[in-house]
C-alpha positions in Angstrom: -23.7 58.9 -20.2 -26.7 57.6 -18.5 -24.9 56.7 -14.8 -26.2 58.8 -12.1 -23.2 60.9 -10.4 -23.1 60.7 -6.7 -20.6 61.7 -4.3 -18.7 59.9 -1.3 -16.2 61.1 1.2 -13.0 59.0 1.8 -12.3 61.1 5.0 -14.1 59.2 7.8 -12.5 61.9 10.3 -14.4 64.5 9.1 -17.8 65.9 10.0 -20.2 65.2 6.7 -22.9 67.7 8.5 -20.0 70.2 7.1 -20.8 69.0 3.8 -23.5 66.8 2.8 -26.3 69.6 2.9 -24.4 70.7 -0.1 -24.5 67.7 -2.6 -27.9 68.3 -4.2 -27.2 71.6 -5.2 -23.8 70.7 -6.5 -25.3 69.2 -8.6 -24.9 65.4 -7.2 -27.6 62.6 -7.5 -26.2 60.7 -4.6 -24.2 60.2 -2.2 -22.8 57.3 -0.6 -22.6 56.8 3.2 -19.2 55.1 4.5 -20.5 53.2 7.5 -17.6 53.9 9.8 -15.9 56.6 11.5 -17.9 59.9 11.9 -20.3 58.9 9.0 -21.3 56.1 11.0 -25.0 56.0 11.3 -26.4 56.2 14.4 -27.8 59.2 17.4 -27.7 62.4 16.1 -26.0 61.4 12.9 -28.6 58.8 11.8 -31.2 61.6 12.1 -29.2 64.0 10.1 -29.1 61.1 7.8 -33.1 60.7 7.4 -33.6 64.7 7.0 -31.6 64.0 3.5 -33.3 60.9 2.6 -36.6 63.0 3.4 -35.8 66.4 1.9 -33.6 65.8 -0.9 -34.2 63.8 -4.2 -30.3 61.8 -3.5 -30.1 58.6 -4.1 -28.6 57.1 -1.4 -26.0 54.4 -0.9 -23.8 52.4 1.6 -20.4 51.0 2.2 -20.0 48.9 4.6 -17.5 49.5 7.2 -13.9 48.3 5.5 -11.4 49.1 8.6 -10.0 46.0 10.6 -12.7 44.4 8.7 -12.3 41.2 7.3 -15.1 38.7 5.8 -11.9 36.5 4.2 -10.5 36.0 7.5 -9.5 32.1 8.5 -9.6 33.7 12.0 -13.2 32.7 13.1 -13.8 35.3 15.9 -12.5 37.6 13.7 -14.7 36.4 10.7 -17.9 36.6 12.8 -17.0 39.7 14.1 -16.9 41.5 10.8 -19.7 39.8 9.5 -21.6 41.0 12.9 -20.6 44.4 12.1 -21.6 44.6 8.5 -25.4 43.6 9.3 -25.5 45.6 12.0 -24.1 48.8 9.8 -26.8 47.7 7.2 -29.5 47.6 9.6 -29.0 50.9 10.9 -29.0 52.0 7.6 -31.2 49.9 5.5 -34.3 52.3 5.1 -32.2 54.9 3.5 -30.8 52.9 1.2 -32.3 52.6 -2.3 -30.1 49.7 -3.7 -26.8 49.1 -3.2 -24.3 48.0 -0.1 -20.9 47.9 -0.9 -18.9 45.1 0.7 -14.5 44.8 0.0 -13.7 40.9 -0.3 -11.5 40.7 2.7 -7.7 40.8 3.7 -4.8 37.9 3.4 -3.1 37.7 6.4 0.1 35.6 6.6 -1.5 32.6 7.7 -4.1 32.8 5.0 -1.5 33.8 2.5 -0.4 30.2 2.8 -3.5 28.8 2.4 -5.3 31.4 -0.4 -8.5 29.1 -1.6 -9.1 28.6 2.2 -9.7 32.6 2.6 -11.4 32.6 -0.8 -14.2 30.5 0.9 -14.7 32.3 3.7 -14.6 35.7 1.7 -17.9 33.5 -0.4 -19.2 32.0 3.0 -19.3 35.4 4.4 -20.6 37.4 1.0 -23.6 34.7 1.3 -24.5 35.3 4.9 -24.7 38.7 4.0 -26.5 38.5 0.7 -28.9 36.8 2.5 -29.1 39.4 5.3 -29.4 42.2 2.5 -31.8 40.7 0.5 -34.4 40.1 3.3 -33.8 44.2 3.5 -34.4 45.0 -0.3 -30.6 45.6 -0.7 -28.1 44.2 -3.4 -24.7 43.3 -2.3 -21.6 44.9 -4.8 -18.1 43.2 -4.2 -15.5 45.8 -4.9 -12.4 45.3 -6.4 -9.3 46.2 -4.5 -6.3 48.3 -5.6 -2.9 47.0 -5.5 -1.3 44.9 -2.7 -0.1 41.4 -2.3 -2.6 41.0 0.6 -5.8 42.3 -0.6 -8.3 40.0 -2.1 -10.8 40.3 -4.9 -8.3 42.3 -7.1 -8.0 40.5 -10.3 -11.4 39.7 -12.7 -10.7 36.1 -11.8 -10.7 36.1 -8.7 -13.9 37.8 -8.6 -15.4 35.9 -10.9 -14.8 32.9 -8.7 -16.2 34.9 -5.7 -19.3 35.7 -6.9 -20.0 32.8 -8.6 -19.1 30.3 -5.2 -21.9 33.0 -3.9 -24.7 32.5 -6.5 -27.0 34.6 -5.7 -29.1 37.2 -7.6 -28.8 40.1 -5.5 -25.1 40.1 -5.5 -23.3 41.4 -8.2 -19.5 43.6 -8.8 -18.9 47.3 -7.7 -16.0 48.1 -10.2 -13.9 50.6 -9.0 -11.9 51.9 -12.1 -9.1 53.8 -9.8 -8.5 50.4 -8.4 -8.3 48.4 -11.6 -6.2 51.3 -12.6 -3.1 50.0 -10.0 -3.9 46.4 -11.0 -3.6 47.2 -14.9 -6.7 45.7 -15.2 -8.9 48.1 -16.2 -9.2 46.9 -20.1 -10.6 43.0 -18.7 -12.8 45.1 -16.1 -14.6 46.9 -18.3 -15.2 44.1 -20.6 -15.9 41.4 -18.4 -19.3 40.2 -19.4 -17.0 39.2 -22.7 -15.3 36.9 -20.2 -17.9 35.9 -17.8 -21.6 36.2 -19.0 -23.0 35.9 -16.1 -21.0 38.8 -14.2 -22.6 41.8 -13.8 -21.8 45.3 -12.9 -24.2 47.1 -10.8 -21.8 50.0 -9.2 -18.8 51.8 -9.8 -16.5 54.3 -7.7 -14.5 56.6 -9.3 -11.6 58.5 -8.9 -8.1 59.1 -10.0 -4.3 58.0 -9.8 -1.2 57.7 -11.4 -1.4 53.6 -11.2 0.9 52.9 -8.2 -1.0 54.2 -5.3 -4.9 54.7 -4.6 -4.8 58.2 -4.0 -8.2 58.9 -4.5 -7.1 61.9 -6.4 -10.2 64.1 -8.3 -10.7 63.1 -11.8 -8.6 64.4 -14.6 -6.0 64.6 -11.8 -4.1 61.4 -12.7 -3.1 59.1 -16.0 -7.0 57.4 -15.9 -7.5 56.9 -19.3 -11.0 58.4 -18.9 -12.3 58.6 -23.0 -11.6 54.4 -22.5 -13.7 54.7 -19.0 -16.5 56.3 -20.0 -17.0 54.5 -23.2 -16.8 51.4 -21.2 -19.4 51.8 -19.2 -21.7 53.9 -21.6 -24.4 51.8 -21.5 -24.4 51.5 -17.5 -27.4 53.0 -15.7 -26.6 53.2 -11.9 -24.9 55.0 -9.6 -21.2 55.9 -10.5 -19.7 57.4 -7.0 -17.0 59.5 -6.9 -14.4 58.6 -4.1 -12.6 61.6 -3.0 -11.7 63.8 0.3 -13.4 66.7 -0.6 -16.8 68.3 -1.9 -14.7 70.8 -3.6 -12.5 67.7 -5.1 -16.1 66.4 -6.1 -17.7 69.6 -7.5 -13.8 69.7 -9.6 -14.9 66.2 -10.8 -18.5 66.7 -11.6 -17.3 69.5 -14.1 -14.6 67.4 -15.5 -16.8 64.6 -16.5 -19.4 67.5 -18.0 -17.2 68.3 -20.0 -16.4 64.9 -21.6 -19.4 63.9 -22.0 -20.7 66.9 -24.0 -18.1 66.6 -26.0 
């Protein structure tokens, strides 16, 4: 497998000074910041922040803040308002960042559940502006597919597809998160999606496990993940593949799992 592993916590209530000292000699390559809660980067954190970009070899990533966000809202203020707090989460972050900003699609709400192509726009109107934003910051956006939920956009190939390519622009491209596609049963058209859209590319992926109902962000090998189908899948992929979990120790349980299959 050539992917780079890196790490992410899930748990925005807890301190990452308790554990992010510890990736690199976990034997993580990265680790990706959640840009809300207490990994939010600013004060004291932000500095705690540029002591690992300056001391450690990780590769460092973001995602953008996801809670009571909403870039597919038909709600204006509410619209500008997440798209105000995405930029300003990338530009407190941006010179750590080597690549990659992870953004989610957006929410339906029951107006725009009525009216789905209307939030589909604004989900591309807003993935522009910030494409645009990231780019003048030497960052590429990576629209995530979302797990599960009648009101959740982005989580069917299509739908993506359409997203990215109402965007059309070269530093935006898919973060593929298998547990996800997992709860959507669309894992198999995920993985082979170039075959469907030659133009769609996939330059992240989050990782984790489930039983196909619920994202429960479980550690890997801890669900029904078909993982042999995963990794072959994505054998060929060279970036960062982040494991989204609650723990280090979930992580470090992870990291040994996929050892194991790969030297198999």
């Amino acid at each position: 497998m050539k992917a780079k592993i890196s790490f992410s916590s899930v748990d925005a209530t807890s301190n990452p000074t308790e554990w992010m000292y510890r990736l690199e000699d976990a034997g993580f390559q990265g680790w990706e910041i959640v840009g809300e809660g207490m990994q939010k980067v600013e004060g004291e954190f932000k500095v705690r922040v540029r002591e690992i970009y300056e001391t450690t070899n990780l590769v460092l990533s973001l995602h953008a803040p996801l809670s009571d966000i909403n870039i597919a809202s038909v709600n204006e203020r509410i619209w500008e308002e997440s798209i105000r707090q995405i930029k300003e989460c990338i530009e407190n972050t941006y010179e750590f960042i080597a690549d990659i900003c992870v953004v989610h699609p957006g929410v339906f709400s029951p107006l725009s559940i009525q009216m789905p192509e209307k939030a589909i726009q604004k989900a591309i109107e807003g993935l522009t502006t910030l494409s645009g934003f990231a780019e003048e910051r030497g960052l590429r956006i990576a629209v995530e597919n979302l797990p599960s939920s009648n009101m959740l956009v982005g989580r069917y190939p299509d739908e993506l597809i359409q997203i990215v390519r109402g965007v059309n622009m070269d530093n935006l491209g898919l973060c593929l998160d298998v547990a996800h596609a997992n709860t959507t049963k669309t894992l198999d058209e995920f993985l082979t999606i170039k075959a469907k859209a030659e133009d769609m590319e996939i330059i992240h992926i989050h990782t984790s496990d489930n039983f196909g109902a619920d994202d429960l962000h479980l550690p890997l090998g801890k669900g029904n993940l078909d993982w042999k189908k995963v990794l072959n899948g994505i054998n060929d992929y060279e970036g960062l593949m982040v494991m989204e979990l609650y723990t280090i120790e979930g992580g470090i349980e992870s990291l040994e799992f996929i050892r194991k299959r790969c030297l198999k």
